[in-house]
C-alpha positions in Angstrom: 9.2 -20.2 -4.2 6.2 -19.9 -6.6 5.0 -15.8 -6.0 2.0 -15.5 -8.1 1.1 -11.8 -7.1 -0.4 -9.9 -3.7 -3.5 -11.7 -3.4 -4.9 -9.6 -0.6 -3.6 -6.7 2.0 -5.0 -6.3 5.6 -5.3 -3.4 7.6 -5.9 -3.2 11.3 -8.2 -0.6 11.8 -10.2 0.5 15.0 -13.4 0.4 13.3 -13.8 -2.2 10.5 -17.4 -1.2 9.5 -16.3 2.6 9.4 -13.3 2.2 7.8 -15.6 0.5 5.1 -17.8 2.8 4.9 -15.1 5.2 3.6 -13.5 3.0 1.3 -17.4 1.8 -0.2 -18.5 5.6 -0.3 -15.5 7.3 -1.8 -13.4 4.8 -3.1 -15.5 2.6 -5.0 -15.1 -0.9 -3.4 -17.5 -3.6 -2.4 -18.5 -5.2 0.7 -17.9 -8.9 -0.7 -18.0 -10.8 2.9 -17.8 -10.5 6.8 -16.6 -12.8 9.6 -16.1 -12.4 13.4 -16.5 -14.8 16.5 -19.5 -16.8 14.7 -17.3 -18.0 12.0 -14.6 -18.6 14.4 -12.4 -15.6 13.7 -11.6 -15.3 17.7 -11.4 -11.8 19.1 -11.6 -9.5 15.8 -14.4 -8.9 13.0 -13.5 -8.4 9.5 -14.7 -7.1 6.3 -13.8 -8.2 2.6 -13.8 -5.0 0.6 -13.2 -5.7 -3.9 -12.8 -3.5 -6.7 -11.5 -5.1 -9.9 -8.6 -7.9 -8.8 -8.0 -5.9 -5.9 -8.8 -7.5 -2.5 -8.8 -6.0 1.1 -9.6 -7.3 4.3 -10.5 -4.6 7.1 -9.8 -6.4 10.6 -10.6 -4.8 13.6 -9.4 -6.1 17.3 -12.5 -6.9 19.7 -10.0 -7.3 22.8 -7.4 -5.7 24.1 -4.8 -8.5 23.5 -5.8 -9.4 19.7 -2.9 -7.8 17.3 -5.1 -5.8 15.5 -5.7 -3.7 18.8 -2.1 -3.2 19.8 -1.4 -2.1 15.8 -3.8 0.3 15.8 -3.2 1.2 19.4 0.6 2.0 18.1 0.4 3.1 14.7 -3.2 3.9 14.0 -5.3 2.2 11.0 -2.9 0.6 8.5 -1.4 -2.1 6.4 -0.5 -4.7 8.8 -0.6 -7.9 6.4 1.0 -8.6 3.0 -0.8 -11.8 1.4 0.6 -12.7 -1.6 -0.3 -15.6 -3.9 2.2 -18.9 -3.6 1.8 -22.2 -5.4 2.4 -24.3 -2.0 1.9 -22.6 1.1 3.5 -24.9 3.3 6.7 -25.5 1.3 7.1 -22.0 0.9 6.4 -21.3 4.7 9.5 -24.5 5.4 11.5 -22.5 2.6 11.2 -19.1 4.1 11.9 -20.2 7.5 15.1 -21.9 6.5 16.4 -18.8 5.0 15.7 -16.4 7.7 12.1 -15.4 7.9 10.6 -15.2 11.4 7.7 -18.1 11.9 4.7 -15.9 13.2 1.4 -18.7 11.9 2.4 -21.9 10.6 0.2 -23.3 7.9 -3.5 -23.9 8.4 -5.8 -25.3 6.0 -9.3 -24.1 5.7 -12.1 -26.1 3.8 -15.4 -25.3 2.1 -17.7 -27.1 -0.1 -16.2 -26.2 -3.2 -12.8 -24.5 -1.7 -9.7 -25.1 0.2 -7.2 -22.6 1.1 -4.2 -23.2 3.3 -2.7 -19.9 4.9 0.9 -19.2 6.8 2.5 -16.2 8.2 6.0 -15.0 8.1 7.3 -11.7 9.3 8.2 -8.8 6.9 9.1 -5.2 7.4 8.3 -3.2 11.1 5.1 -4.8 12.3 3.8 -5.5 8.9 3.8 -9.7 8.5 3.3 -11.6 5.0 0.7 -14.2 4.9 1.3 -17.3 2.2 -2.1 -18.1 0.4 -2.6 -21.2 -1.7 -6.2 -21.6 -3.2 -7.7 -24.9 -4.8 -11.3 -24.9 -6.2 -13.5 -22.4 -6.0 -11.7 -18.8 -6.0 -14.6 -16.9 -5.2 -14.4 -18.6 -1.3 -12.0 -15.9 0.0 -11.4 -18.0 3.1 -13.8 -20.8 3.8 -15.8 -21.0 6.7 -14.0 -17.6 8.2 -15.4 -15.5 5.4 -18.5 -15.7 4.4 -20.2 -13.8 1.7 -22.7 -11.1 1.7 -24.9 -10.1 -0.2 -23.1 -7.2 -2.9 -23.6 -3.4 -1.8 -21.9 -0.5 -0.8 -20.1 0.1 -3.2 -20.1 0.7 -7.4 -20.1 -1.7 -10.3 -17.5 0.7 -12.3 -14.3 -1.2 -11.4 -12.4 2.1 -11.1 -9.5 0.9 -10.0 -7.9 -2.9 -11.8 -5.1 -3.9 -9.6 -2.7 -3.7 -6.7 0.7 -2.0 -8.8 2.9 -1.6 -5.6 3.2 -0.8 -2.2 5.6 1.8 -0.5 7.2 1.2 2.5 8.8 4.0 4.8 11.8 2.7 6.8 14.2 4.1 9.2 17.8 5.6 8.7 20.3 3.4 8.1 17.8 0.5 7.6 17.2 0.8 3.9 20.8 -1.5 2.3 19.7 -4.3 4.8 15.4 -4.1 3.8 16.6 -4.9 0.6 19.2 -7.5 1.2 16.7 -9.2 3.4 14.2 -9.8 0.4 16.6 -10.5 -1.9 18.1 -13.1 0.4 15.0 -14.2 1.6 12.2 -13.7 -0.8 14.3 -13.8 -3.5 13.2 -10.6 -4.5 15.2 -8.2 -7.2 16.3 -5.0 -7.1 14.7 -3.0 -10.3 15.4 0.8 -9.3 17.2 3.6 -7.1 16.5 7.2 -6.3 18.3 9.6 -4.0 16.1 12.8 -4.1 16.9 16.0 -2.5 14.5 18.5 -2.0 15.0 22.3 0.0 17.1 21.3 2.2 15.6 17.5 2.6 16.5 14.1 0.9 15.8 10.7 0.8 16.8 7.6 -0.7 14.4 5.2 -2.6 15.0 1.5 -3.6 12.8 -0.8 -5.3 12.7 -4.8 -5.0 10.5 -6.7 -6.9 9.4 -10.7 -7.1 10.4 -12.6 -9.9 6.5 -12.1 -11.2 7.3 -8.8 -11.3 3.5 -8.7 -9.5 4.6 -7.7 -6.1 6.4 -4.5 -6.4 7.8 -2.4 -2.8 9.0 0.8 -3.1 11.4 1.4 -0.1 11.9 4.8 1.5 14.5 5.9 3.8 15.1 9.4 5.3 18.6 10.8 4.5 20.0 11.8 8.8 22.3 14.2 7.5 19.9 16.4 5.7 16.5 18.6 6.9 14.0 16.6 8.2 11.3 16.1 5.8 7.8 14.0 5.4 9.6 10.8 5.9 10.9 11.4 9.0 7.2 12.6 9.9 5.3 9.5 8.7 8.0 7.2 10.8 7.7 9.4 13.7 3.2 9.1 13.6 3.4 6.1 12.7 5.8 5.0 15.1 8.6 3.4 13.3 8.9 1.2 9.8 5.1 1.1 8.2 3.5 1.3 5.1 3.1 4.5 3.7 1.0 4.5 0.6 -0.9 2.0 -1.7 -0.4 2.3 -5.5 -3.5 1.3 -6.9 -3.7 0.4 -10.8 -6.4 2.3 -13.2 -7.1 1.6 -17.0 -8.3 5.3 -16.6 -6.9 7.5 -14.6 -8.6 10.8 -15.8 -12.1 9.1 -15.2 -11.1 7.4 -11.8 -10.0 10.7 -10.3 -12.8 12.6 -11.2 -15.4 9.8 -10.5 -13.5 9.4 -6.5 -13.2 13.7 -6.5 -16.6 14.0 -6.8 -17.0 11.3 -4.3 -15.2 13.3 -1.9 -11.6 11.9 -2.3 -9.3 14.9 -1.6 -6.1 14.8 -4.0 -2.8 16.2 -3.5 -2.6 19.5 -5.7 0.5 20.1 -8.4 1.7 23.4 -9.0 -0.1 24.4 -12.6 4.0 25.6 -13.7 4.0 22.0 -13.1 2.6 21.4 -17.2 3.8 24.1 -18.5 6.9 22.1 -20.1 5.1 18.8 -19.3 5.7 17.4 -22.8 9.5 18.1 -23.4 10.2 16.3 -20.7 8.4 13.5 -21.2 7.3 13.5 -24.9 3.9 13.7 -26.5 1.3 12.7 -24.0 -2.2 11.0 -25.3 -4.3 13.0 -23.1 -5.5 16.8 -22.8 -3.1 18.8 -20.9 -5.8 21.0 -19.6 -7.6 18.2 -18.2 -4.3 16.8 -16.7 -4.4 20.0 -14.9 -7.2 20.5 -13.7 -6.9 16.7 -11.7 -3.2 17.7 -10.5 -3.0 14.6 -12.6 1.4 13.8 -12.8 3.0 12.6 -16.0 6.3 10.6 -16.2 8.0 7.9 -18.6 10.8 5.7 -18.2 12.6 3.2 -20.7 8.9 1.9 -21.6 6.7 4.3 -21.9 4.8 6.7 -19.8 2.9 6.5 -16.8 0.1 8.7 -15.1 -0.1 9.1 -11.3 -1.7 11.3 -8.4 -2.1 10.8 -4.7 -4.5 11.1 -2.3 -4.6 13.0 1.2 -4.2 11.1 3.9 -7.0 10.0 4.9 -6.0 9.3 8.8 -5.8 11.7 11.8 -2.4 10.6 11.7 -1.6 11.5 8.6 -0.1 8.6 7.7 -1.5 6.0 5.0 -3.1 7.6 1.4 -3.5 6.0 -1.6 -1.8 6.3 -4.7 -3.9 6.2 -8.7 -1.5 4.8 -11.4 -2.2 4.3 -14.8 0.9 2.7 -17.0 1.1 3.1 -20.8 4.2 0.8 -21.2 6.3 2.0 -18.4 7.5 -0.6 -16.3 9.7 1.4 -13.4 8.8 4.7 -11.4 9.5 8.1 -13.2 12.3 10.1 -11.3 10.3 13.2 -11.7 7.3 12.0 -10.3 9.2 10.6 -6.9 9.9 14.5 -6.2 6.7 15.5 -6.9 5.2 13.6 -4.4 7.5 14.4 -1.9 7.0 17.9 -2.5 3.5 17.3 -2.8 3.4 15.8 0.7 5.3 18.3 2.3 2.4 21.0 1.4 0.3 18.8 3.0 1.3 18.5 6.1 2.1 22.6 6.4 -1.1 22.9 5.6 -2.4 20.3 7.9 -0.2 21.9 11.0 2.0 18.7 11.6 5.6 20.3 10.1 7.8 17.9 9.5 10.8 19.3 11.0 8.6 19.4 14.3 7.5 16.0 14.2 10.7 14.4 13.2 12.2 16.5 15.8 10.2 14.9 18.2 10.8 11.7 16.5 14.8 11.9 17.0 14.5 13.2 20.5 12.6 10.0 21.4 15.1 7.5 20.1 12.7 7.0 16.6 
C-alpha cells in the first residue's frame, strides 16, 4: 500500500463555526472552504481550516443520528478521522480489508472540473476511523463538489506552523502490544521507539509505529494498572475510552510560533525554570538563547540525530482532553526520552490546577469498567 503522508485529520465537534473561530483566532489557520446539506454533505456542516501543509476539517453533526453527534455526544470535540494520502484508494481499501481492517465507507469517487478524488474508510483505533484519499488534477479542490471554497479569512498569512509531525494516541491497559501489532500487520506500519516512564508513583508505557514514509507517525500511550493512576488514566476516563490525545504540529520556528500563538491567547503548559538549569549537558550545545527558552517553557531534547524543540498546549476542551503539541526538529528523527516525562509531569500540574485529579478521575474510570 502506497502511504504518502496524513493528508487531512477531522474532528467532530459540536460547533464547527466555534471551534473555527478558535483555531482562526489563536492558532493561526485559515478558513479555506465550507460544505453542509447544499453541497450534499447530508446531516453535518463542515469547515476546511489550513496553515502551511497542514489540513483540518471541523465537522459538526446537524441530527441526532449523524456520527459526529454521537462522538461528540461521548467524548466531546476531537479527532475522529485519520485521512492519510494513498496512491489508489480502492486497492488499498480491497488490501486493507483482506488483512483485517473493519469496512466502515467503501470507495466513492468525487468529481470537479479540474479534480477527482476518490475517498474510503476503514476503522483504526477506539472510535477514531482512517479515511484513504487519492487525488488526481487539481489539488487545491479539497473534495469536489462537497467542499467548496471560500473566500480566504480568518486567519494569518504567517504559516506558523509547516506540517502534521505526529499524532498521539491514549489507549487502554493491556491494549497497547496488540495497537501495535494491529498496524504492523495491517497497515504495515513499523515500530521506531519505546518508553516506559515512571513518574511519583505513576507510569506508563509509550510505543511508536510509523508508515514506511515515515510521514505518518502515532505515538501510542498506555497507562501502567499496577502503578498510581496518573493523566492517562484521566484522559481515557473523559474521554471515554481509546482517543486521541494530542496533535504534534511541525514549526520551522518554534520560538516565534509560541510567542506569536501566546500573545494570541494560546495558554502553554509551564516547565519548572530548574528545568534549564543543566539544559545543555544533557543535551549538548543548543542554537538558541536559554533565556528565551525559558521564558516560553520552551523543552529541549536530542536523540541519535540531532535535537528537537517542543511545548504543549492546555487543553483547550472542558474535558480536558485534546491540546496541541509545537515541534521543531533540527535533525532528530525519534522523540527525546526526557521530553516524554516532561509532558507527563507537565500534564499532571495541569489538571491539579484545573481541579480534575487524576487519581479521582481514573478512580472513577476503573470503578465504571473503563
Amino acid at each position: 500500500m502506497d502511504i504518502r503522508g496524513i493528508d487531512h485529520i477531522e474532528l467532530y465537534v459540536g460547533d464547527a463555526r466555534q471551534a473555527a473561530f478558535y483555531f482562526g483566532t489563536a492558532v493561526g489557520f485559515t478558513l479555506l472552504g465550507q460544505g453542509g446539506p447544499e453541497t450534499g454533505l447530508v446531516g453535518q456542516r463542515s469547515l476546511l481550516l489550513g496553515q502551511g501543509d497542514i489540513r483540518m476539517v471541523l465537522t459538526t453533526g446537524l441530527t441526532a443520528d449523524h456520527p459526529a453527534s454521537g462522538y461528540v455526544a461521548r467524548h466531546g470535540d476531537g479527532i475522529a478521522v485519520v485521512a492519510v494520502e494513498v496512491g489508489d484508494a480502492a486497492g488499498a481499501y480491497a488490501e486493507l480489508v483482506a488483512r483485517g481492517a473493519t469496512s466502515v465507507t467503501p470507495p466513492r469517487t468525487w468529481t470537479g472540473a479540474d479534480a477527482e478524488v476518490v475517498t474510503a474508510e476503514v476503522g483504526g483505533f477506539g472510535d477514531v476511523l482512517h479515511r484513504l484519499v487519492e487525488r488526481r488534477g487539481d489539488r487545491g479542490d479539497f473534495l469536489p463538489g462537497a467542499i467548496e471554497a471560500t473566500p480566504a479569512g480568518g486567519g494569518t498569512d504567517e504559516r506558523l506552523l509547516a506540517e502534521i509531525d505526529h499524532l498521539a494516541v491514549c489507549v487502554p491497559p493491556g491494549q497497547l502490544d496488540d495497537t501495535v501489532a494491529h498496524y504492523e500487520r495491517v497497515f504495515g506500519f513499523a515500530q521506531i521507539f519505546e518508553e516506559h516512564i515512571e513518574v511519583a508513583g505513576q507510569a506508563m508505557n509509550s510505543k511508536v509505529v510509523q508508515d514506511t514514509s515515515g510521514r505518518v507517525t502515532l505515538v501510542l500511550l498506555e497507562p501502567d494498572a499496577g502503578r498510581r493512576p496518573g493523566q492517562i488514566d484521566a484522559f481515557l476516563t473523559e474521554h471515554h475510552g481509546a482517543g486521541v490525545q494530542h496533535l504534534g504540529l511541525r514549526t520551522d520556528d518554534i520560538v516565534g510560533a509560541v510567542g506569536a500563538l501566546g500573545a494570541r491567547g494560546v495558554r502553554f503548559a509551564g516547565t519548572p525554570a530548574a528545568y534549564y538549569d543543566d539544559l545543555e549537558q544533557r543535551v549538548g550545545k543548543v542554537d538558541a538563547p536559554l533565556d528565551r527558552l525559558r521564558d516560553l517553557s520552551i523543552l529541549v531534547d536530542a536523540d541519535h540525530g540531532g535535537q528537537l524543540l517542543q511545548i504543549f498546549t492546555e487543553s483547550m476542551h472542558v474535558r480536558r482532553t485534546l491540546f496541541l503539541e509545537l515541534i521543531e526538529r533540527r535533525g532528530a528523527r525519534t522523540f527525546g526520552s526526557g521530553n516524554i516525562r516532561a509532558l507527563y509531569e507537565a500534564k499532571e500540574r495541569e489538571l491539579a490546577v484545573a481541579g480534575a485529579t487524576p487519581a479521582v478521575a481514573a478512580g472513577t474510570a476503573r470503578g465504571a469498567g473503563a
